[in-house]
C-alpha positions in Angstrom: -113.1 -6.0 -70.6 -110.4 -6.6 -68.0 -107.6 -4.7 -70.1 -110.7 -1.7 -70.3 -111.3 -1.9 -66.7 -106.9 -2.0 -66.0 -107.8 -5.5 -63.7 -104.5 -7.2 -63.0 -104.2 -10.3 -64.3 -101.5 -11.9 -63.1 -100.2 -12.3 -59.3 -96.8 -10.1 -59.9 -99.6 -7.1 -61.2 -100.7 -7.0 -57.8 -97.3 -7.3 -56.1 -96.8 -11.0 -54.9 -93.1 -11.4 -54.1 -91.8 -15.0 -55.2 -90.4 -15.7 -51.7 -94.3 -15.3 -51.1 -95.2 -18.4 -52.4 -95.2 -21.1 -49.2 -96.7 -18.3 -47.1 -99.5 -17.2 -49.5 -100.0 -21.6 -49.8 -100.4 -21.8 -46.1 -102.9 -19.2 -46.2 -104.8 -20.3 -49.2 -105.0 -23.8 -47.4 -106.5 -22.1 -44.3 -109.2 -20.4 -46.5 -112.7 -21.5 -46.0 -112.8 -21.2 -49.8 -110.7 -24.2 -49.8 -113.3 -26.4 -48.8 -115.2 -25.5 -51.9 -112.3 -26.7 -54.1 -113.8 -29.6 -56.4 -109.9 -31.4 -55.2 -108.7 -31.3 -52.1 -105.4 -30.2 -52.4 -102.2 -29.8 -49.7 -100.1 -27.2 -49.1 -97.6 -28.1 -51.3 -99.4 -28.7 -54.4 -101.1 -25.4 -53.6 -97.4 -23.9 -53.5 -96.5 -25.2 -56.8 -99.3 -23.5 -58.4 -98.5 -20.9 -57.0 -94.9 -20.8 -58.0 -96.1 -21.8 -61.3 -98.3 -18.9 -61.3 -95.7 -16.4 -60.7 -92.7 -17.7 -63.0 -95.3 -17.7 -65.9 -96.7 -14.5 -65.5 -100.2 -15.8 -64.9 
């Protein structure tokens, strides 16, 4: 459904630079989404994710 629909899937589809990541982190920790994590998580793990995220293509 997401390939009919043309939904990016991965963070780099919707144009994330790389040098991104600690800023989009920072952000993402400031969310009041983040409270609804089942993990609390800091803003470096969130940062690796995201790294991971964008070197994998996912």
């Amino acid at each position: 459904m997401l390939d009919r629909l043309n939904v990016p899937r991965t963070l780099t589809e919707i144009g994330v630079p790389a040098d991104c990541a600690s800023a989009v982190a920072a952000k993402a920790k400031l969310d009041s989404a983040a409270a609804t994590n089942p993990r609390p998580a800091t803003v470096a793990e969130i940062q690796t994710v995201i790294e991971d995220a964008l070197e994998n293509e996912r």
